[in-house]
C-alpha positions in Angstrom: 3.7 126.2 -40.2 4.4 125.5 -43.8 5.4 129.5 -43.7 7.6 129.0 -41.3 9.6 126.6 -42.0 9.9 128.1 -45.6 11.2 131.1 -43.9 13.3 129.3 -41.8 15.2 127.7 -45.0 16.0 131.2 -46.0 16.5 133.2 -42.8 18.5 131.9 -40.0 16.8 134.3 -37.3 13.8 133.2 -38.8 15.0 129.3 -37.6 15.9 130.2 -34.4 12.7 132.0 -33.5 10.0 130.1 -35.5 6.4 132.2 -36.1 8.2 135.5 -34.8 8.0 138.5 -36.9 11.2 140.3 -37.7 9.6 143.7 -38.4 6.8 145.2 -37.6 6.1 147.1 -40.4 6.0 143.5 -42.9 2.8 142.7 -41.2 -0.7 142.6 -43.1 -3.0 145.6 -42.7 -6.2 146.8 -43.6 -5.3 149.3 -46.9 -8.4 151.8 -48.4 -8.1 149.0 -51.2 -9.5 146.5 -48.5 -12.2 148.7 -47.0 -13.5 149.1 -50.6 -13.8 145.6 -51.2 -15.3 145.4 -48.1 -18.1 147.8 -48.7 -18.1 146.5 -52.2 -18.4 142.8 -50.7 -20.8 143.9 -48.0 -18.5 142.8 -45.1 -18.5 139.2 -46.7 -14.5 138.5 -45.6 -14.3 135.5 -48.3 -14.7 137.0 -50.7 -12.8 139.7 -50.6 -9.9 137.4 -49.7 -10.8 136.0 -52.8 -10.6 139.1 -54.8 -7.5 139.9 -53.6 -5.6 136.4 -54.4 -7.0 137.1 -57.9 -5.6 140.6 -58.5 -2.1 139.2 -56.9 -2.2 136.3 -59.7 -3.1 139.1 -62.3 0.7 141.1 -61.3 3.4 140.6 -63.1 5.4 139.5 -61.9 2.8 137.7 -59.6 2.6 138.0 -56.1 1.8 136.0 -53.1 -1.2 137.3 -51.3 -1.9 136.8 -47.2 -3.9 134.0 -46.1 -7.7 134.2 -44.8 -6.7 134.1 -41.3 -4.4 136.7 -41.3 -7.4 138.9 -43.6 -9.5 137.9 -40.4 -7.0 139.1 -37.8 -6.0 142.4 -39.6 -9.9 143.4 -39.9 -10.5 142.6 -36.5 -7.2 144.4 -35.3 -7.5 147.3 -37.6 -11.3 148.1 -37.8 -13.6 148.1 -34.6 -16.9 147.1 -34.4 -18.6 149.6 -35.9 -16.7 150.4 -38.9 -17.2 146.7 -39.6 -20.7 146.8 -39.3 -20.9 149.4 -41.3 -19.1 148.3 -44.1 -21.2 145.3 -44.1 -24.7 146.8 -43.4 -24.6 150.8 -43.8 -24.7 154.0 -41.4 -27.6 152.3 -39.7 -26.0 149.0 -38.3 -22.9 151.1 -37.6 -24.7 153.9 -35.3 -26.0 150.4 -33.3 -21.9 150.5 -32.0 -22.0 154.5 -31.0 -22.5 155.8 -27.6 -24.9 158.4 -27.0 -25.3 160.7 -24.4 -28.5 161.3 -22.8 -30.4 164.7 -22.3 -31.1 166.2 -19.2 -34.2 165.5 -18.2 -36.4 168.8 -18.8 -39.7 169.6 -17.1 -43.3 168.4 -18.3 -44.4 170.7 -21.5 -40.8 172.0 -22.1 -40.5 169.6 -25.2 -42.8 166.9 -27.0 -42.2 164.8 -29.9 -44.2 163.9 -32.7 -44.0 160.7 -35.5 -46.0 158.4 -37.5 -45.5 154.5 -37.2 -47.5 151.9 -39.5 -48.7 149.2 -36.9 -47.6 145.7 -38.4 -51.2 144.8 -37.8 -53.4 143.9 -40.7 -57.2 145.4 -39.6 -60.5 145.3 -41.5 -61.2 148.5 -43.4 -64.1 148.1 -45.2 -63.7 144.5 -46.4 -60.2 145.1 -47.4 -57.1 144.2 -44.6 -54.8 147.1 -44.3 -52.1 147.8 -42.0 -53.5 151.6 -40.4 -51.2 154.2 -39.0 -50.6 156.0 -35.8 -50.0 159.3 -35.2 -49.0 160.5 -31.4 -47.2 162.8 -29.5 -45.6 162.1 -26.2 -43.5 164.9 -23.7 -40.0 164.4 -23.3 -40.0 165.1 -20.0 -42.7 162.8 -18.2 -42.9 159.7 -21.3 -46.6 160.2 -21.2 -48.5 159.8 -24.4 -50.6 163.1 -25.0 -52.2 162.6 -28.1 -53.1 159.9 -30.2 -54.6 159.6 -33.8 -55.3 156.7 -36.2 -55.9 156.7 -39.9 -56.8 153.4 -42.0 -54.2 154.7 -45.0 -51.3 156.7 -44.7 -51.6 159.8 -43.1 -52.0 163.1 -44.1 -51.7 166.7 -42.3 -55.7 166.0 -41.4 -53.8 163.1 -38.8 -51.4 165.8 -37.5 -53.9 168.3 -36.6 -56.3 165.7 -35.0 -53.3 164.3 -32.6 -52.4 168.1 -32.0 -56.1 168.8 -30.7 -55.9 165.4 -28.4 -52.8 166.2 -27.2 -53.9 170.2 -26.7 -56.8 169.7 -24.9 -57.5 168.5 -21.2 -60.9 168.1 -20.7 -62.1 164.4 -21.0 -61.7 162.1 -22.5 -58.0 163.8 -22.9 -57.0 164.9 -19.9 -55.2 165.3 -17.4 -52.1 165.6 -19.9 -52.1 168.7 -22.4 -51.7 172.0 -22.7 -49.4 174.2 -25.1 -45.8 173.2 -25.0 -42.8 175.0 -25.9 -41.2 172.7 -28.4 -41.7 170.5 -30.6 -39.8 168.2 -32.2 -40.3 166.5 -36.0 -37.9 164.5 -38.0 -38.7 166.9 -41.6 -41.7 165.0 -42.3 -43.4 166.8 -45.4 -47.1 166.1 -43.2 -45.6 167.7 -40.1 -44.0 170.7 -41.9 -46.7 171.4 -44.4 -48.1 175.0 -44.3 -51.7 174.7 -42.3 -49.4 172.4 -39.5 -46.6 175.4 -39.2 -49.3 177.9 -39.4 -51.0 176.1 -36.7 -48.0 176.0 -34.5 -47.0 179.5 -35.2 -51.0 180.5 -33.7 -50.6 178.8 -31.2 -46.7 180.3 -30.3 -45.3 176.8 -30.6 -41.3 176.5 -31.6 -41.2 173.7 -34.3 -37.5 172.1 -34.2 -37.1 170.4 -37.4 -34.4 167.3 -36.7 -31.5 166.3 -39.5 -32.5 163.3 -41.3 -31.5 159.6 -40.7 -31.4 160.9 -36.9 -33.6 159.0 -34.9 -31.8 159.4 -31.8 -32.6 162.8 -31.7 -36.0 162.0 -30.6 -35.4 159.1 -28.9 -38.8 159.4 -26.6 -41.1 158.3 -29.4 -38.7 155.9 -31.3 -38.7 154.0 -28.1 -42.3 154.3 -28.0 -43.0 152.9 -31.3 -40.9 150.0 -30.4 -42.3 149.5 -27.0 -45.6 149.5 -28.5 -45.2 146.8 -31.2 -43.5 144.5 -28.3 -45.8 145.0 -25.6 -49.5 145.6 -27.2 -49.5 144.8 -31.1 -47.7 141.5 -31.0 -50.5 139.9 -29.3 -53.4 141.1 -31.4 -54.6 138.9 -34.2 -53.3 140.0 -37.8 -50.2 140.5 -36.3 -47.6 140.8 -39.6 -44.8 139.1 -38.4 -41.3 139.9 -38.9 -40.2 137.6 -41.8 -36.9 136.6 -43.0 -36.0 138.8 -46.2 -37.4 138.2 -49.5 -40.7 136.1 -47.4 -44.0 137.4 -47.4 -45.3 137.5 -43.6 -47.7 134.3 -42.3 -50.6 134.3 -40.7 -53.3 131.4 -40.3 -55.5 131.1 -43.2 -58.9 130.9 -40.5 -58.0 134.2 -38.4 -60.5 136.6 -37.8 -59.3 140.2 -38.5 -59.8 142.9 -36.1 -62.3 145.6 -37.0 -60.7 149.1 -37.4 -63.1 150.8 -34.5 -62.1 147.7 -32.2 -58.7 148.0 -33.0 -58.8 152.4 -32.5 -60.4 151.1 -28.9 -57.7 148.9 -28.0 -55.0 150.9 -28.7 -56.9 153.7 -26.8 -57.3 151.3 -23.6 -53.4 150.5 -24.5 -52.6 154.3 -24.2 -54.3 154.4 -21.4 -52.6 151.5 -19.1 -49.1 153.4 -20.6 -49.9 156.9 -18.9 -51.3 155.3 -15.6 -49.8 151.6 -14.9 -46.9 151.1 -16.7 -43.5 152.6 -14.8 -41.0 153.3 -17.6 -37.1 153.0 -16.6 -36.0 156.8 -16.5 -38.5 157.5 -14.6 -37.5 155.3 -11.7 -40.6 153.5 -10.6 -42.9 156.1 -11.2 -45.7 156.1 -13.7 -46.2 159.3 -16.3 -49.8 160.7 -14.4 -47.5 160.3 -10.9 -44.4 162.3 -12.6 -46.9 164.6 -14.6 -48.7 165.7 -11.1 -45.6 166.0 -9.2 -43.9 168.6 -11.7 -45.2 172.1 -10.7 -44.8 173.4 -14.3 -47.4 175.9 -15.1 -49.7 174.8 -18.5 -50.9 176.7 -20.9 -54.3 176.1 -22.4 -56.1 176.7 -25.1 -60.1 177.1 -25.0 -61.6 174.6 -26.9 -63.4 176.6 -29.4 -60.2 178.7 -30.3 -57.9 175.5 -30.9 -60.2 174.2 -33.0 -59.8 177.2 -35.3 -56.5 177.4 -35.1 -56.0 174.0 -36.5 -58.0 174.8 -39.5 -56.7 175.1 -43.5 -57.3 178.9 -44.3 -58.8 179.3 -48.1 -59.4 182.5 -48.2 -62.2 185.0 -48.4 -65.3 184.5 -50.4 -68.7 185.8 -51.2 -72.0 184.3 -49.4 -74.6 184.4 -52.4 -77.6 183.3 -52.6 -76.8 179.8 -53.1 -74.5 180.1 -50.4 -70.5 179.7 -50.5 -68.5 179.0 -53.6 -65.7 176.5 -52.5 -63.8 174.7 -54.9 -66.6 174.5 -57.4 -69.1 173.7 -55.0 -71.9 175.2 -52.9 -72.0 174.9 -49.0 -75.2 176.3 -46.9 -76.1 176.5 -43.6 -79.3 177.6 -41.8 -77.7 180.8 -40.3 -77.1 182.0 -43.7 -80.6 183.3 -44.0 -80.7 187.0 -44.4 -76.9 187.0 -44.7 -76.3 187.4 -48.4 -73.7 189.8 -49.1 -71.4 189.9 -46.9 -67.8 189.0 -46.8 -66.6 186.0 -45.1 -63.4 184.0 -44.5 -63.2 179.9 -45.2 -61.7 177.5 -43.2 -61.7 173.4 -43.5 -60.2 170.8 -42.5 -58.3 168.8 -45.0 -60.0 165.9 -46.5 -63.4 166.7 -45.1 -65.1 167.9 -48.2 -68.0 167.8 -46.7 -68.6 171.0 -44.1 -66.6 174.0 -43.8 -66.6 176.4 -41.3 -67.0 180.5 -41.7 -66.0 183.3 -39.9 -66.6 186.9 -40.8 -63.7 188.2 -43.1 -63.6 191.8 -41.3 -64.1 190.9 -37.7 -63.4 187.2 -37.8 -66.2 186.2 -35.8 -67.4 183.0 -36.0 -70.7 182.1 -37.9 -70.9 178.5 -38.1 -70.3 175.6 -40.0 -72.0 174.7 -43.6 -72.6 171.4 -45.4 -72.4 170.7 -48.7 -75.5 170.9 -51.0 -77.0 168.4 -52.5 -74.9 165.5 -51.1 -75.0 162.1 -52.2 -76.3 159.7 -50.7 -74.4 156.6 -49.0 -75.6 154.2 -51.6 -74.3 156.7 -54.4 -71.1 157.4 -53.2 -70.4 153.3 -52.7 -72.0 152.5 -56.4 -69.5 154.9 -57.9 -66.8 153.9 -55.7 -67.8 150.2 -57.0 -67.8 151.3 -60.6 -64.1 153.3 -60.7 -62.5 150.4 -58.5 -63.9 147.6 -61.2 -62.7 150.2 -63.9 -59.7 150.3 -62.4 -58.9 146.8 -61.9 -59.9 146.3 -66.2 -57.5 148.8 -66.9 -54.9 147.2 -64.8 -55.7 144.1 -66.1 -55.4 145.6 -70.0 -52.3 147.6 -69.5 -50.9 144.2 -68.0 -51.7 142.0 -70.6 -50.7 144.4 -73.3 -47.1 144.9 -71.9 -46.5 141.6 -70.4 -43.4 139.6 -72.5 -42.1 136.4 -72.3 -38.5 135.1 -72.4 -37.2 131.8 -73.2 -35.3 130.3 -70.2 -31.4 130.4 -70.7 -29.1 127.0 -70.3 -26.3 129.0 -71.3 -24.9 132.7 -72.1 -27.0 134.1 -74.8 -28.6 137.5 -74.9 -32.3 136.9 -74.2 -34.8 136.3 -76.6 -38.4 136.9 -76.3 -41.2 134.5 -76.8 -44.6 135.0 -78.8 -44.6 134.2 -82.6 -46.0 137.0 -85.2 -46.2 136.2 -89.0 -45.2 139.3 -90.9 -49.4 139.9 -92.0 -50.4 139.6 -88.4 -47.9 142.6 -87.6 -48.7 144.7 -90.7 -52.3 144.1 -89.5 -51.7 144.7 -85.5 -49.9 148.3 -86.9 -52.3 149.4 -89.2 -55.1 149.0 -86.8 -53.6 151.1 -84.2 -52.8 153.6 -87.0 -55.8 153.7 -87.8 -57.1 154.1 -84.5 -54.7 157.0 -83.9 -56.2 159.0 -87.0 -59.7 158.1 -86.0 -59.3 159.8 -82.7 -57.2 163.3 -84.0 -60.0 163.5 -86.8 -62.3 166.8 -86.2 -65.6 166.5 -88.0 -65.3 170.6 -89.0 -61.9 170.3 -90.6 -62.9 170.0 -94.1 -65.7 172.2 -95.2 -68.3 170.4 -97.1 -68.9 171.3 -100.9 -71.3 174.7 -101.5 -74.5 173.5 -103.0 -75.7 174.2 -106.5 -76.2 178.2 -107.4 -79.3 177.9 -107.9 -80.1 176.4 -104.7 -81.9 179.1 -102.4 -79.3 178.5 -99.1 -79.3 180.8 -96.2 -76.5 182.7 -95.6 -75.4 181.6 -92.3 -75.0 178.1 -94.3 -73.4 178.9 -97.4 -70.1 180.9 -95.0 -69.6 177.7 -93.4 -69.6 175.8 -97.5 -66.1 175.8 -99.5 -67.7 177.9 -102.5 -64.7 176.5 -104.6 -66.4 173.5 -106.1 -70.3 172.6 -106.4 -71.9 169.3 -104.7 -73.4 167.3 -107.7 -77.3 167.6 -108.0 -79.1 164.8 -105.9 -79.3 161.8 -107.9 -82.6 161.1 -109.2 -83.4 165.1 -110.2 -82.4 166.8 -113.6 -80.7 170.2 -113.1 -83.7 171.1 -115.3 -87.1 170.9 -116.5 -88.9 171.2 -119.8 -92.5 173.2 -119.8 -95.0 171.5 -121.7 -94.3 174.5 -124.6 -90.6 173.5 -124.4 -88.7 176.2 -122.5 -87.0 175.4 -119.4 -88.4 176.1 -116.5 -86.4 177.3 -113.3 -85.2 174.3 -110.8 -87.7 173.4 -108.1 -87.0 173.2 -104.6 -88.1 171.8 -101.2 -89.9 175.9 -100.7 -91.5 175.4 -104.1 -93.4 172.3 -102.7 -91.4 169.5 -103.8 -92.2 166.6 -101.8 -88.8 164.9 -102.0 
């Protein structure tokens, strides 16, 4: 109002027509400057209204800068939602605003997709609560849930190739869902792309589509499936690790009873289960995956047990079988088949992580000749007592590397650089550096780098001692002993030695 009326006092048009704008172009409008201060400001209006009155106070001659409400209006008039929630929370809260079109949908086996999800439920592993890690792959085409692997710590390649084998296979307890499919798609995962998983999908003629990053709606079949699963199944379990507000640790009762990582690998299982057979997802319009599997009359292609199995295998090369059996990474594996068998040439395969049997196959024909175990295995109660000892070693190194670099600042009532805490009188740091110094030389000293002193001449010293001497200068004669001694008719006799019988 106060506007107007100051425009009236200059304009008459302005008096006869109060709040009405003469020309369109005069009005406020969202400039590059704007959108940078809104990025810059994270979408927080205020403050860039605030920025803006300052760099109009800051002109000379000054200038008079648009209200808040009219900032308001122009961003809402000039931005839509998306580009606002982007400014204000990145590419992700923006592609929340963007339509998507949806795929046709294909026929059982055409596509799958693949990802890992952490399950925001805290499990006992072992004494220790972790959060463990699915693996799965679902088809496109029917939502069904085909193969299914858990790890207690992040996965690994070893994860991919189990799920793979679940998903494969048809026999129970994996069926009726499986078989080869044509496509498969991965969001450039470095465990999905690694070489024994490619090689594995190239065997078994297997089309990998590798996605663009930051795209999850390119595989929109499993994203949904990792949230479904979290809503419907995990939320319920104890150790649930609730969605705090940011910068809060998640809260749990103090007195709850953690589930076991078997019993939580056979609840998910049972979960999967109840998906594929009970539950009726939307796109498929009241049906439930088996019913929409057995209705499609896709062909499937399968893969004898035995075979896939080897195809999802690590390949390390061709060895030797001695008679100590195979060499493999500094190790020896035996099995009871190998018994007449030394000689011969045979090809390696593992899989990753199991150090403790690989399997062997004949390097010229490629038969297979079984699997060997690793010799002279420790026992259970030696493998935990080391793993005991390097955890507590680890934990006092931790504990000295923190105490050696932790430092202390004094708090701050006002602007002043910071400045450290911890007295030191100047002898306590002269003493502090010449022990480490010291500690330095100590541990770069070799024993052999000075030669020690070549013994007297007359001294009889084997050879082999006297190269190793630095004939330069003579060691001084033992103490005690006279270089030499006097005959009882006065001539000097010759030194004696420890070969003449001297008892010293």
């Amino acid at each position: 109002m106060w506007r107007w009326l100051a425009a009236a006092q200059s304009d008459e048009r302005a008096a006869a027509d109060p709040g009405a704008r003469s020309r369109v172009d005069a009005r406020f409008t969202v400039t590059p400057e704007v959108r940078g201060l809104l990025a810059l400001w994270k979408g927080n209006v205020r403050a860039v209204h605030r920025e803006l009155v300052l760099r109009a106070v800051r002109q000379s001659p000054p200038a008079d800068a648009s209200s808040l409400t009219t900032l308001h209006r122009a961003i809402r008039r000039d931005l839509s939602p998306g580009e606002r929630a982007g400014l204000a929370g990145g590419e992700r809260a923006a592609r929340k605003h963007d339509v998507f079109l949806a795929r046709p949908r294909p026929w059982r086996n055409q596509v799958w997709e693949t990802d890992h999800m952490q399950a925001p439920v805290l499990v006992d592993v072992d004494g220790h609560a972790r959060r463990p890690w699915i693996t799965w792959f679902t088809d496109c085409a029917t939502n069904a849930i085909t193969g299914v692997a858990v790890t207690p710590v992040r996965p690994s390649r070893e994860s991919v190739l189990a799920a793979l084998r679940s998903a494969v296979l048809r026999d129970e307890p994996y069926g009726p869902f499986g078989g080869l499919p044509e496509r498969v798609r991965v969001d450039r995962g470095k465990d999905f792309l690694s070489r024994t998983v490619t090689a594995a999908f190239d065997l078994l003629d297997v089309t990998v589509e590798d996605l663009p990053a930051y795209t999850p709606h390119l595989k929109g079949t499993v994203e949904g499936l990792n949230r479904a699963v979290e809503g419907m199944f995990l939320a319920a379990l104890p150790g649930y690790a609730r969605q705090p507000r940011p910068g809060r640790r998640p809260s749990r009762p103090k007195d709850e009873v953690l589930l076991g990582f078997e019993d939580f690998t056979a609840r998910l299982l049972d979960w999967t289960q109840w998906w594929n057979t009970e539950h009726r997802p939307e796109p498929l319009r009241g049906k439930t995956p088996l019913q929409a599997w057995q209705e499609d009359p896709t062909p499937l292609r399968d893969v004898p047990a035995a075979d896939l199995w080897t195809f999802t295998l690590e390949d390390a090369g061709i060895r030797t079988l001695t008679t100590r059996g195979v060499r493999f990474r500094r190790r020896d594996y035996v099995g009871a088949w190998m018994t007449g068998q030394a000689g011969i040439r045979v090809r390696i395969r593992f899989m990753p992580h199991h150090d403790h049997r690989i399997e062997v196959y004949h390097a010229a024909t490629g038969r297979y000749l079984g699997p060997a175990d690793l010799a002279d295995q420790a026992t259970e109660e030696q493998v935990s007592a080391v793993r005991r000892a390097r955890a507590a070693r680890s934990r006092r190194l931790k504990k000295d590397l923190k105490a050696s670099q932790r430092q202390r600042y004094a708090a701050a009532t006002r602007a002043e650089p910071p400045r450290q805490l911890g007295a030191l009188t100047g002898a306590q740091a002269d003493a502090e550096l010449a022990q480490s110094a010291d500690a330095g030389l100590s541990q770069l000293a070799l024993p052999d780098v000075v030669p020690p002193a070549a013994p007297p001449a007359d001294w009889r010293t084997p050879a082999s001692l006297a190269a190793l001497t630095t004939p330069a200068r003579s060691a001084p004669c033992p103490s005690g002993r006279d270089s030499t001694a006097t005959a009882p008719d006065g001539r000097a006799a010759r030194p004696t030695t420890k070969e003449d019988g001297d008892p010293s």
